[in-house]
Structures are given as structure tokens and as C-alpha cells.
C-alpha positions as CSV (number, residue, x, y, z in Angstrom):
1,X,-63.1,-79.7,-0.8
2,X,-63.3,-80.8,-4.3
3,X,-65.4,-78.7,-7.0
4,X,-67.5,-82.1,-7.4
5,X,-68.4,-81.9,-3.9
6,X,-69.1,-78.1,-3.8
7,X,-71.7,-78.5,-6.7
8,X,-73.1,-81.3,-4.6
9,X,-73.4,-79.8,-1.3
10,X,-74.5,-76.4,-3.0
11,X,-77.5,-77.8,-5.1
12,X,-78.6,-80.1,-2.6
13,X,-79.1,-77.1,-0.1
14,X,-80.8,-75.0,-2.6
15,X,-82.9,-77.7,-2.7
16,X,-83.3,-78.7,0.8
17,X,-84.3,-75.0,1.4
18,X,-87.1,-74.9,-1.4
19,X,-88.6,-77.6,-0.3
20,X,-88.9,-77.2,3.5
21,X,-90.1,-73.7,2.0
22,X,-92.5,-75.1,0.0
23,X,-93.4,-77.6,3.0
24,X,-93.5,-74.3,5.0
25,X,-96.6,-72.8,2.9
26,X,-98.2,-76.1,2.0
27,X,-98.3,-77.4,6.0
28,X,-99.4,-73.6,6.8
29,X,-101.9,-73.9,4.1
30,X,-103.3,-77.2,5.8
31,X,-103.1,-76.2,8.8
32,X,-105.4,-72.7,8.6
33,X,-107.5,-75.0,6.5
34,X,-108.1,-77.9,8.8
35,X,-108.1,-76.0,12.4
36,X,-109.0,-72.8,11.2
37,X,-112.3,-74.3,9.3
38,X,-113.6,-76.6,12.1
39,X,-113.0,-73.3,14.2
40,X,-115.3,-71.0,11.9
41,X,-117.4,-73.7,11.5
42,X,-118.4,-74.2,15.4
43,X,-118.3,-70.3,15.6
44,X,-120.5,-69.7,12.7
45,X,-123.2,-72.5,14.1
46,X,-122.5,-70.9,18.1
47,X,-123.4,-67.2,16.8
48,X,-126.4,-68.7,14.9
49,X,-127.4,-70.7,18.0
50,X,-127.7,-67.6,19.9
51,X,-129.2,-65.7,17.9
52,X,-132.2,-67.9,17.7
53,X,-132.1,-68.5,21.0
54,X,-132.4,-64.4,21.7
55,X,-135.1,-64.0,19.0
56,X,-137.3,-67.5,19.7
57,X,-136.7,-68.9,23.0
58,X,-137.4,-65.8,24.9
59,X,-134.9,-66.5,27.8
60,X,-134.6,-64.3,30.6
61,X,-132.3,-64.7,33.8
62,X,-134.9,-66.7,35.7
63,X,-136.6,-69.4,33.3
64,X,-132.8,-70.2,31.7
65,X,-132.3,-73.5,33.7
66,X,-136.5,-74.3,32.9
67,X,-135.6,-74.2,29.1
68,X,-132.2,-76.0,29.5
69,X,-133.5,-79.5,27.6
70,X,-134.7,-77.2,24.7
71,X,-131.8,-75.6,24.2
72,X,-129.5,-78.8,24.1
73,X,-132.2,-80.5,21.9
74,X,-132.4,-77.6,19.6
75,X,-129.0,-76.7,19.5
76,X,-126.8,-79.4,20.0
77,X,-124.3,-81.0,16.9
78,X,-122.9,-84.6,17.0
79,X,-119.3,-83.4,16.1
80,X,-119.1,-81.8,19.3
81,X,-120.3,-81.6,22.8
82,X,-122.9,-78.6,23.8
83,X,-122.2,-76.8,27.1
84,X,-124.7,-74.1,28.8
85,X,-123.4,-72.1,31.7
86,X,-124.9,-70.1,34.0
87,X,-124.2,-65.8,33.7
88,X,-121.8,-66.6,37.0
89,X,-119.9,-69.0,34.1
90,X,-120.8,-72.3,36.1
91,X,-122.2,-75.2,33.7
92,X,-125.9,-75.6,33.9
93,X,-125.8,-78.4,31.0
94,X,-124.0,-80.8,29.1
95,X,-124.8,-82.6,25.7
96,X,-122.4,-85.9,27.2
97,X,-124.2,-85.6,30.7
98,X,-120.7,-85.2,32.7
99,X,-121.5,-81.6,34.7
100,X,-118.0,-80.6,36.6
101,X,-118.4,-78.7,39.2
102,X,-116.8,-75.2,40.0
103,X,-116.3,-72.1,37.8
104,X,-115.2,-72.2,34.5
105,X,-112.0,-69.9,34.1
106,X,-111.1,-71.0,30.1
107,X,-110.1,-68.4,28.0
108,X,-113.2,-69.1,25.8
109,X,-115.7,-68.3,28.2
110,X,-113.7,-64.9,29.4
111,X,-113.5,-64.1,26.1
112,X,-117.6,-64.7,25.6
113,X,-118.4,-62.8,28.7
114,X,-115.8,-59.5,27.6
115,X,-115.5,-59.1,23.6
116,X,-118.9,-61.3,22.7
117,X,-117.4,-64.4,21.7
118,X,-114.3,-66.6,22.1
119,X,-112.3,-69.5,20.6
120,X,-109.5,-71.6,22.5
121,X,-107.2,-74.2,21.8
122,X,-106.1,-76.2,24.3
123,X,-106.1,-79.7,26.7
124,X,-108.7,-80.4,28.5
125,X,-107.1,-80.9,32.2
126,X,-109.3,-83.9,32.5
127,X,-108.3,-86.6,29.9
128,X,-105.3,-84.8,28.6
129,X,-106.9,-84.5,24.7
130,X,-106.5,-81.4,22.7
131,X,-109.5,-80.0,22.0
132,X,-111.2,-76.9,20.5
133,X,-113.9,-75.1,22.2
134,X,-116.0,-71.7,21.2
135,X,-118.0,-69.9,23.3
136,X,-121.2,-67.3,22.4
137,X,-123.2,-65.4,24.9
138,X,-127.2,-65.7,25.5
139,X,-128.4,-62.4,25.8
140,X,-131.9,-61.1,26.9
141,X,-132.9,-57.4,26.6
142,X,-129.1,-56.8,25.8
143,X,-128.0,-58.6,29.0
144,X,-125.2,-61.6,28.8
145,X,-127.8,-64.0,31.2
146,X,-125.4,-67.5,30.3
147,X,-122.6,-68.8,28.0
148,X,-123.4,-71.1,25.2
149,X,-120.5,-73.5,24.5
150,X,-119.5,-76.2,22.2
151,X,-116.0,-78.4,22.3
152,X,-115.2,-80.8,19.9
153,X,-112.0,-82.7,20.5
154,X,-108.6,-82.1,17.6
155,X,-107.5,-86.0,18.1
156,X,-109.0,-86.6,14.3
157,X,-107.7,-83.5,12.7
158,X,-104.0,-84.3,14.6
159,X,-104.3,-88.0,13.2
160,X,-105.1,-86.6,9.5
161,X,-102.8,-83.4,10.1
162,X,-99.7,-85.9,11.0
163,X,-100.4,-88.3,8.1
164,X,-100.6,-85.4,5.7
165,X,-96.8,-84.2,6.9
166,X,-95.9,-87.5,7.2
167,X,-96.9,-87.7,3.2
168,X,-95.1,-84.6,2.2
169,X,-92.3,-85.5,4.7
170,X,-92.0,-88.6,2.2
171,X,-92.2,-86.4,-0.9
172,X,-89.2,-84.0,0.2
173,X,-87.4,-86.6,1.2
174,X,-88.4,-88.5,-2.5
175,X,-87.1,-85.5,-4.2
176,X,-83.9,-84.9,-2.4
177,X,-83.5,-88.5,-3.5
178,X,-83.6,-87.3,-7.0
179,X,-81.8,-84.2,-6.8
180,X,-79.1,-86.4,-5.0
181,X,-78.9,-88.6,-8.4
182,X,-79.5,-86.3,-10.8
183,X,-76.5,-83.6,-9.4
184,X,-73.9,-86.2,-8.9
185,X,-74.5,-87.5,-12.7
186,X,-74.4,-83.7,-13.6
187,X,-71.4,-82.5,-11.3
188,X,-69.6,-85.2,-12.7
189,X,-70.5,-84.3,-16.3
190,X,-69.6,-80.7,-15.3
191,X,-66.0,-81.8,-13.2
192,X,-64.9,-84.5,-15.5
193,X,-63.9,-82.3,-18.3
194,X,-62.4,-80.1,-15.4
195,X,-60.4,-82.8,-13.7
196,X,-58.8,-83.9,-16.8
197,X,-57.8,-80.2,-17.8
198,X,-56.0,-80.0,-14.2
199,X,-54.3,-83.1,-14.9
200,X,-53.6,-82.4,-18.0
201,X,-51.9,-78.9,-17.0
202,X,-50.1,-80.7,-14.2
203,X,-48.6,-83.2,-16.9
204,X,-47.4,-79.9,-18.9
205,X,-46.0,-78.3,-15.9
206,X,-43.3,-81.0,-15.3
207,X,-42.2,-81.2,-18.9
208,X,-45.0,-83.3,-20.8
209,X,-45.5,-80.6,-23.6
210,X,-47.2,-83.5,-25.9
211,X,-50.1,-83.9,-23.1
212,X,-53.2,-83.7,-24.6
213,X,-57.0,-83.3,-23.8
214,X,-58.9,-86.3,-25.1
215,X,-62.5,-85.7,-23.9
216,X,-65.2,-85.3,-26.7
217,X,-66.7,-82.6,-24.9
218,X,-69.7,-80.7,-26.2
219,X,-70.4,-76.7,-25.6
220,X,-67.9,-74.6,-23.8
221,X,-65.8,-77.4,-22.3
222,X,-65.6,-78.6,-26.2
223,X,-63.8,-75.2,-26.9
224,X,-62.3,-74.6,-24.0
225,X,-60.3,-78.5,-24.6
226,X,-59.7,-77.3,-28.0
227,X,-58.3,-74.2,-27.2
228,X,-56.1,-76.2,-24.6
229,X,-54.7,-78.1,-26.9
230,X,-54.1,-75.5,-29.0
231,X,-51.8,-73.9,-26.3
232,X,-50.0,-76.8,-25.8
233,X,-49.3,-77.1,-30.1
234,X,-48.1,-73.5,-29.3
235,X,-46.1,-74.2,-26.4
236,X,-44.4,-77.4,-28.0
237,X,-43.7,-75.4,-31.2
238,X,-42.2,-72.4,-29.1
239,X,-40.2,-75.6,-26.7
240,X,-39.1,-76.5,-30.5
241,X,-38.2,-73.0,-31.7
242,X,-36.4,-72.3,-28.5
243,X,-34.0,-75.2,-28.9
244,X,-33.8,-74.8,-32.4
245,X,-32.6,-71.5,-31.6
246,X,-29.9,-72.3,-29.1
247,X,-29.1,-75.0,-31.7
248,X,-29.0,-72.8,-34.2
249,X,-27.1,-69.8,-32.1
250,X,-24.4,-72.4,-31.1
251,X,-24.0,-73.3,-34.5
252,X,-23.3,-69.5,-36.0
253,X,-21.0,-68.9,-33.3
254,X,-19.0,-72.1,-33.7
255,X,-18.6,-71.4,-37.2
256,X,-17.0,-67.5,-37.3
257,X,-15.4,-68.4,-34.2
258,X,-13.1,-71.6,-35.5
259,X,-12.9,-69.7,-38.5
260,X,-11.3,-66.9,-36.2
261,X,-9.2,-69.0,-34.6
262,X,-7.8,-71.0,-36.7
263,X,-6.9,-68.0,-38.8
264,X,-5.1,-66.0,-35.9
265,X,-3.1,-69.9,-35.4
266,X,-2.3,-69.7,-38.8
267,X,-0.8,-65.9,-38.5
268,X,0.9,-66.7,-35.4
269,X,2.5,-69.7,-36.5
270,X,3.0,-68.5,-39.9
271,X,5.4,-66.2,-42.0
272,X,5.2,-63.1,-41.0
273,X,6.7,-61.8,-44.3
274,X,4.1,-63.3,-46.3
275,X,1.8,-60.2,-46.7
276,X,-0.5,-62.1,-48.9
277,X,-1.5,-64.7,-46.5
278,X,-1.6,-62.0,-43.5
279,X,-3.8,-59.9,-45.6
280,X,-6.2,-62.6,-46.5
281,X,-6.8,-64.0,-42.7
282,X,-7.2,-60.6,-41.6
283,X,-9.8,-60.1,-44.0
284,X,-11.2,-63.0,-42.8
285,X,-11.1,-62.6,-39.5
286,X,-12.8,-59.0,-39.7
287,X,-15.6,-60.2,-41.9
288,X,-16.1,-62.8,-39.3
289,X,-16.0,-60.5,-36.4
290,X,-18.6,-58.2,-38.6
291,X,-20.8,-61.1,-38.1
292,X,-20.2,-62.0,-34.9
293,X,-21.6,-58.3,-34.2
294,X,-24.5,-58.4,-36.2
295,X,-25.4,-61.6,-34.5
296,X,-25.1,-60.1,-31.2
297,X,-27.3,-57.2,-32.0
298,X,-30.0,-59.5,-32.6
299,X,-29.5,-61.1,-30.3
300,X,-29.7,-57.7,-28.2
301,X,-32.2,-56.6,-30.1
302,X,-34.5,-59.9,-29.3
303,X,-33.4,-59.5,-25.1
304,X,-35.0,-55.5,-25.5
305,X,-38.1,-56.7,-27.0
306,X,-38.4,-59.4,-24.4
307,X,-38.1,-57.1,-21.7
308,X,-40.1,-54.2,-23.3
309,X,-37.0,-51.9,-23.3
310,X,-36.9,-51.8,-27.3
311,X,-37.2,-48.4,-28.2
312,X,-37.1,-45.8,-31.1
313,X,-35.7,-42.2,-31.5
314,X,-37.7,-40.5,-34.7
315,X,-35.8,-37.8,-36.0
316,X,-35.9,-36.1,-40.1
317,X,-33.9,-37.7,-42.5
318,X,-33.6,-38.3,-46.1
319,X,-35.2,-41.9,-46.9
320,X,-34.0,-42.0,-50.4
321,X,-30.3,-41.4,-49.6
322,X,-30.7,-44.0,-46.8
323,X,-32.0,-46.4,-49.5
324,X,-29.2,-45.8,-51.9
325,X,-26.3,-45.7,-49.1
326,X,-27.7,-49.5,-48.3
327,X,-27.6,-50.6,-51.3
328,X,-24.6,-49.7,-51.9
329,X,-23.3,-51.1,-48.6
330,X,-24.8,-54.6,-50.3
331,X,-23.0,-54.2,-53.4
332,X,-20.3,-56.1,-52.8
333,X,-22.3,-59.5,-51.9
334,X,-24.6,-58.6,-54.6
335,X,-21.4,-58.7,-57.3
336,X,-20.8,-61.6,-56.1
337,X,-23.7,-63.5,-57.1
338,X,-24.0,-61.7,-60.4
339,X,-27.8,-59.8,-59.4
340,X,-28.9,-56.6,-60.5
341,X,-30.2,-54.1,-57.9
342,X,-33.2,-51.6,-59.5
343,X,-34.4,-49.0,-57.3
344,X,-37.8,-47.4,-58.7
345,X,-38.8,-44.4,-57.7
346,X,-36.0,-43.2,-56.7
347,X,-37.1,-39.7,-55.7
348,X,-36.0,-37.5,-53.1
349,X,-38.4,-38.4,-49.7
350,X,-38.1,-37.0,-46.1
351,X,-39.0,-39.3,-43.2
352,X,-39.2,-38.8,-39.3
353,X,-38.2,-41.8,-37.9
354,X,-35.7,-43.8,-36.1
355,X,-33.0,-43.9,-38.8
356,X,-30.9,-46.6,-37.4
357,X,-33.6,-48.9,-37.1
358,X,-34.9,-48.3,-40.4
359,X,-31.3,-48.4,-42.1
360,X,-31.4,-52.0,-39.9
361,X,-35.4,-53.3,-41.7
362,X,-33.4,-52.1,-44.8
363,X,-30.4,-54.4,-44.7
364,X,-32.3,-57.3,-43.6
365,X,-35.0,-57.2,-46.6
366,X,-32.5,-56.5,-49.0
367,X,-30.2,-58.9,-47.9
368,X,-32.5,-61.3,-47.7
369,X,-33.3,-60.9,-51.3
370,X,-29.8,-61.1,-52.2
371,X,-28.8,-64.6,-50.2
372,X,-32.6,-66.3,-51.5
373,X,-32.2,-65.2,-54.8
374,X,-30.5,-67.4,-57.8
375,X,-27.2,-66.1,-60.0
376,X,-27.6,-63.6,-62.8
377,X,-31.5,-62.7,-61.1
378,X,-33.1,-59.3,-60.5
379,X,-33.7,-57.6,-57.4
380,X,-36.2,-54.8,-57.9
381,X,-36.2,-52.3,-54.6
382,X,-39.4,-49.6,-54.5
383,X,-40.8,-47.3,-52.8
384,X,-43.7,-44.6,-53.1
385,X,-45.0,-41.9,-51.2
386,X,-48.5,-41.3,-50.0
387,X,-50.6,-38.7,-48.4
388,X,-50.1,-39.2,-45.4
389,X,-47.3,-42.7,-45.6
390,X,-45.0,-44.7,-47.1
391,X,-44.8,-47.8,-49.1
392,X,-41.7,-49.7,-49.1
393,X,-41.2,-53.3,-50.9
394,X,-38.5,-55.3,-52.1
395,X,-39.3,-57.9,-54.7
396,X,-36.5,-60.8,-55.9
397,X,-36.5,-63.8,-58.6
398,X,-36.1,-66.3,-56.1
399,X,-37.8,-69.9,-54.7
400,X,-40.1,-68.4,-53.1
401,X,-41.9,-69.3,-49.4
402,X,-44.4,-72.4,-49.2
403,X,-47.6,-71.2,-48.2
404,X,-47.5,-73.1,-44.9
405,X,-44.4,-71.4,-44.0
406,X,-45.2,-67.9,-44.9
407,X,-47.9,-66.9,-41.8
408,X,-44.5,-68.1,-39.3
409,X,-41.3,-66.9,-40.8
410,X,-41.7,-62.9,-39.3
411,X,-42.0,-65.3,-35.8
412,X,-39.2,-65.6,-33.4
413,X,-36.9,-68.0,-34.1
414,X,-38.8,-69.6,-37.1
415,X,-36.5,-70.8,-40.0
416,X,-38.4,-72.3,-43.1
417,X,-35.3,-74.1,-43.8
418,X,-33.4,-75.7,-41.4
419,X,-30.1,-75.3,-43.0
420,X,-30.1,-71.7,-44.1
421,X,-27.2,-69.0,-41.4
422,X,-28.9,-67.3,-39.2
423,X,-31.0,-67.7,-35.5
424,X,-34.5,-66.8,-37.3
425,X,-34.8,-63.1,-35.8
426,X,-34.2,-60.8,-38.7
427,X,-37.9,-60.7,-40.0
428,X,-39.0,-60.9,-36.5
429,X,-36.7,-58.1,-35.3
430,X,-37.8,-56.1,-38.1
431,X,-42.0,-56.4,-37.7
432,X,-40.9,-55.3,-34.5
433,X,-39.1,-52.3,-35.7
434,X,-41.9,-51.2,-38.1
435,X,-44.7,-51.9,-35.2
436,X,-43.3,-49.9,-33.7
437,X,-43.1,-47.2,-35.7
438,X,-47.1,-47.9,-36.3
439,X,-46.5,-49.6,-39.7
440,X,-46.7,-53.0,-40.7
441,X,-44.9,-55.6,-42.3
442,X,-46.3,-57.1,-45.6
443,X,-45.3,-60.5,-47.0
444,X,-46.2,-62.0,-49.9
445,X,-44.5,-65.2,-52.1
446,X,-45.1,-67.4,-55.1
447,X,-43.5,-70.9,-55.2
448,X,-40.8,-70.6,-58.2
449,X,-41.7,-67.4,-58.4
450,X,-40.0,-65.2,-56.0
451,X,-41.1,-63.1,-52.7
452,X,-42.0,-60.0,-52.2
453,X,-41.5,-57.8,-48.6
454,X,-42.1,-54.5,-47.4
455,X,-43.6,-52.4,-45.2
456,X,-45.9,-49.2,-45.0
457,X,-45.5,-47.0,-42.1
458,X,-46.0,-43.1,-41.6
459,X,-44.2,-40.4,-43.2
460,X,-43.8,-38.6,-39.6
461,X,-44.1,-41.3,-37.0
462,X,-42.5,-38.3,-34.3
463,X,-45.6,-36.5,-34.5
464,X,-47.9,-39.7,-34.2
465,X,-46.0,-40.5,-31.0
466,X,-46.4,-36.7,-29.7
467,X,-42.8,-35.5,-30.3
């Protein structure tokens, strides 16, 4: 069963029940107020009758049939017909003249005779019409001496009862009507926005990343179809990134690979003698392992943070030495490009933390600076100790990060620039490292200008984790 449907079905019958509720209360109402009033009514005038009857007529058992045509003059009502019966409960009188013959057993009159008065509902057995009859005792010194009765018949109050439910029938049925129209046009409203999200989802589940949610929708459906979409920017951009990446991945491992082979062709086939040339592709060939190696530790690095297995091992060391052993270790490609390296506050500082992985942020930020940065420019590496932290930033002369490109590029995979080495998981890899060491990674860049990245973290992350 459809959603459209439910709402349907479920408003209608909240409905339906309120009304035959209300049509409950309002026929009850009517009812006590039409039967119940004509009831009182006779009762009230019956009680009255006797009454007078006792105090003015002075009736005794033996001149009760000798005053019968008072009584019925006196006493009588057009609405309904008069009956006098005798104390024995036979009828002595009658307002319409018809006198049947026999007792009268009706609850009415056993009623009159035992508790003082009595009301019935019923049939009379004689023309099948519902009637209403109330009966009063005449009493004379404190003796019941005859039964003073009065029926009317219910045929006019049935007639104006049934027209009345008829008329309310008509006006629950009227506003089930509406309710009908009104909750279709409004479970649609509420569904449509619904059915096109599931479509939309079942468009993006067999490959249609570009589906979309077109619905102007007001309210929560108007954030909930923009926060849709949003997802599906995000998956498209990650479908992107992904085959960037295995784009990108295939690419850095052709490249050290041929390099690697061809080289090792080159040793085989050539002259062994020539130590020169044998010197040179092994060179080769080890700096492209070396890279091979870092690649696949990012790459391992990246499947431990995927499966929540990426861990760190705090233990005391000296940061300052570790600062000055990596920049060393970057020498080399530094030379090469002519740069200068300045290390500020270059003080000694002991850390707990995972040395490794720090030594690993350390190399990548550095690095970075070195491979972004121009000839003959200056990289300027510092770091200061806090109360309780540290602050570590490494600033370069380079081109700098466009601004639209600087929120994504500590993202997985994310490469500003297309044609730069690399998969896009060193900066990623490295908020990683420093998250979890409960630091954070800082960014900043001017266009032209350079970058600057770092990171602040705790000076004893081993006792923040409990160790």
C-alpha cells in the first residue's frame, strides 16, 4: 500500500470516527430531548391531574365511576388520549370512546399501582403504533382507588426524529465528501515530493550520479531536496575523486615502474664494465623503488583509515631533533632547487607522541613546500611551545592555493592541480595523523604569495589518551 493511500485511508477514518461520534452525542442529544420531553411533559400534567383530583373532586372508591365524565372533561389533553381504570386496573373510561375489555397488564399501570407512577414505551398490540403512555394513581385517604392514564402515540416524533438523522446523515456524509477532496489534494502535496525523492534515489542507485531533485518545494521537503542534492554533488565529486585517483595511482606506478624496467634492460643488456652507467641506473632504480614505497604506505596508510585500524603509539621524544634530522633528510631536493631552509625557534622541546607518524606530517609539509615553491625562494620552518601545546607551521614563497581549492585539498584524493605526482593523500593522511593525536591541521594561502601549514597538537598526547 502506497504512503498516498495510507494518508488517505488514515484521515478519512479519523474522520469517519469523529463524526459518527459527533452524530453519536448530537442524535443522543435529540433523542432525550424529543422522547424524554413529551415524557416529562405527560408526567408532569398526570401528577398535576391527580393531585387535583385528590384535593377537589373528593373521590372515594364508590362515587369513582359517578364522576368519570368530570374527570375526562377536566383532565383530558388533545395531544393524547385520557384513560381511567378502575383500582382492579380495568378501564372505566376513555377520552376516544374505544373501552377494551379485560385487565390491563402494561408496565405503566404496574408501575402506578407499586412505585406511584409509571412511564412505558412501547406498541400498542392493537394497531401496531409506537406509543408512549404514563400512568398516576387517584388516591383517596391515602388509598390507590384507580389509575389515571394518558397515551399519546410517537408516529410524529419518529417522522421528525428520522428526518433529523436523515439531515445529519446528509451532513456526515457532505463532510466526508470534503475530507475526501481536501486529503487527496493534500496527500499528494505531501507524497509528490516523496515519490520523486524515491525515484530520484533509485536513479542514483543504478549509476545516475547526476540525478537531481527538481521540485520547488517549500518547508522541510524544500530542505530536505536541497540537502538531497547536495548528497548527490558529494557523491558525484567523491565518483570523480575516486577515478581520479585510480587514474592518478596507475599513472605514478607506470612511471617509476618503466623507469625501473627499462633501466634493469639497460644493465642487462649493457656493459657490465661500464661502472658509470651501472652506478647511474642503480641510482635510479633505488630512488624509484624509494617511491614506489612511499606510495604504498599511503596507500596503506589510506586502507587503515578506511577500516578504522589507523592507530598511534605516543612515546617521549625530542621534537627539535626530529625537526632537524627531516630537514636534513630534504636537503638534498632542497639543493637542488637552490631554496633556503630557516628553522626558528629552534629550541630544544620534548614531545609524547607517535614519532613515526609525526616524522611522516613532517616530511610531507616540508616537502610540499619544497616541490610548490620557485628557485632561489625561502622556506621558513617554526615552531613554539605553549602551556600546555605545540604550534608547528611551515611557510614557503610559492603560488599559493586558490581560495576555492583551499577548504578540499586536506580531502582524500583532492589534487588542485591535475598534473602535479602524487594520488592526493598526503595532506589527507596527515589531518589524519594530527586528529588523531587531538590536534588540528591549519591551512592558510595567499595567491602569488605563498602558503602557510601546520598544525597544533598537545605537548603529551599519551596522557590525554590515558597512557
Amino acid at each position: 500500500m502506497g504512503i498516498r493511500r495510507r494518508l488517505l485511508i488514515q484521515n478519512l477514518t479519523l474522520i469517519t470516527m469523529t463524526i459518527l461520534l459527533f452524530l453519536g452525542i448530537v442524535t443522543s442529544g435529540i433523542y432525550h430531548y424529543y422522547y424524554n420531553g413529551t415524557a416529562e411533559i405527560l408526567q408532569n400534567h398526570a401528577q398535576n391531574s391527580a393531585s387535583f383530583a385528590k384535593r377537589y373532586s373528593h373521590l372515594s372508591t364508590y362515587n369513582l365511576r359517578e364522576n368519570l365524565q368530570d374527570l375526562q372533561s377536566n383532565f383530558s389533553i388533545d395531544q393524547a388520549e385520557t384513560q381511567i381504570l378502575s383500582g382492579s386496573g380495568r378501564i372505566l373510561s376513555s377520552s376516544t370512546g374505544f373501552i377494551p375489555g379485560g385487565k390491563m397488564e402494561y408496565p405503566d399501570v404496574k408501575d402506578a399501582f407499586s412505585k406511584g407512577k409509571g412511564t412505558w414505551f412501547g406498541t400498542n398490540p392493537a394497531t401496531g403504533e409506537r406509543i408512549l403512555a404514563v400512568s398516576v394513581p387517584l388516591e383517596s385517604s391515602d388509598k390507590t382507588i384507580g389509575i389515571l392514564r394518558f397515551v399519546t402515540s410517537l408516529e410524529g416524533l419518529d417522522n421528525n426524529f428520522q428526518t433529523i438523522l436523515i439531515a445529519l446523515s446528509a451532513i456526515g456524509i457532505g463532510i466526508l465528501a470534503i475530507v475526501f477532496v481536501v486529503s487527496t489534494f493534500f496527500s499528494r502535496i505531501i507524497t509528490e515530493p516523496v515519490i520523486e525523492l524515491t525515484n530520484v534515489s533509485n536513479r542514483m542507485a543504478e549509476g545516475d550520479l547526476e540525478a537531481r531533485v527538481d521540485g520547488h518545494y517549500k518547508d522541510e521537503f524544500h530542505t530536505l531536496s536541497q540537502t538531497f542534492n547536495n548528497m548527490g554533488k558529494e557523491l558525484l565529486q567523491t565518483e570523480k575523486m575516486k577515478n581520479e585517483f585510480i587514474s592518478s595511482v596507475s599513472h605514478e606506478l607506470r612511471t617509476p615502474l618503466t623507469s625501473i624496467k627499462g633501466w634493469s634492460e639497460t644493465l642487462q643488456t649493457g656493459d657490465p664494465e661500464n661502472v658509470e652507467e651501472t652506478k647511474t641506473g642503480l641510482s635510479i632504480i633505488t630512488k624509484e623503488t624509494d617511491r614506489l614505497i612511499d606510495m604504498v604506505e599511503e596507500l596503506l596508510d589510506f586502507s587503515r583509515y578506511q577500516n578504522g585500524t589507523f592507530e598511534i603509539n605516543p612515546s617521549p621524544f625530542h621534537f627539535d631533533q626530529l625537526v632537524k634530522e627531516v630537514v636534513l633528510q630534504l636537503d638534498k631536493k632542497r639543493r637542488q632547487k637552490e631554496q633556503e631552509v630557516i628553522v626558528i625557534h629552534d629550541e630544544p622541546l620534548k614531545l609524547v607522541a607517535d614519532q613515526n607518524r609525526i616524522r611522516q606530517v613532517l616530511l610531507n609539509l616540508i616537502e610540499n613546500a619544497i616541490k610548490y615553491s620557485g628557485r632561489n625562494s625561502t622556506i621558513t620552518v617554526r615552531y613554539e611551545k605553549g602551556e600546555h601545546d605545540l604550534t608547528f607551521e611551515v611557510e614557503d614563497e610559492g603560488e599559493g592555493i586558490e581560495e576555492e581549492h583551499l577548504q578540499h585539498v586536506s580531502t582524500l584524493f583532492y589534487k588542485a592541480n591535475e598534473n602535479t605526482d602524487g594520488v592526493g593523500l598526503g595532506l589527507a593522511i596527515c589531518k589524519q595523523i594530527i586528529e588523531h593525536h587531538h590536534g588540528q591541521l591549519l591551512i592558510s594561502s595567499n595567491k602569488q604569495k605563498g602558503t602557510r601549514v601546520g598544525f597544533t597538537m598537545p605537548l603529551n598526547v599519551g596522557k590525554i589518551d590515558g597512557q
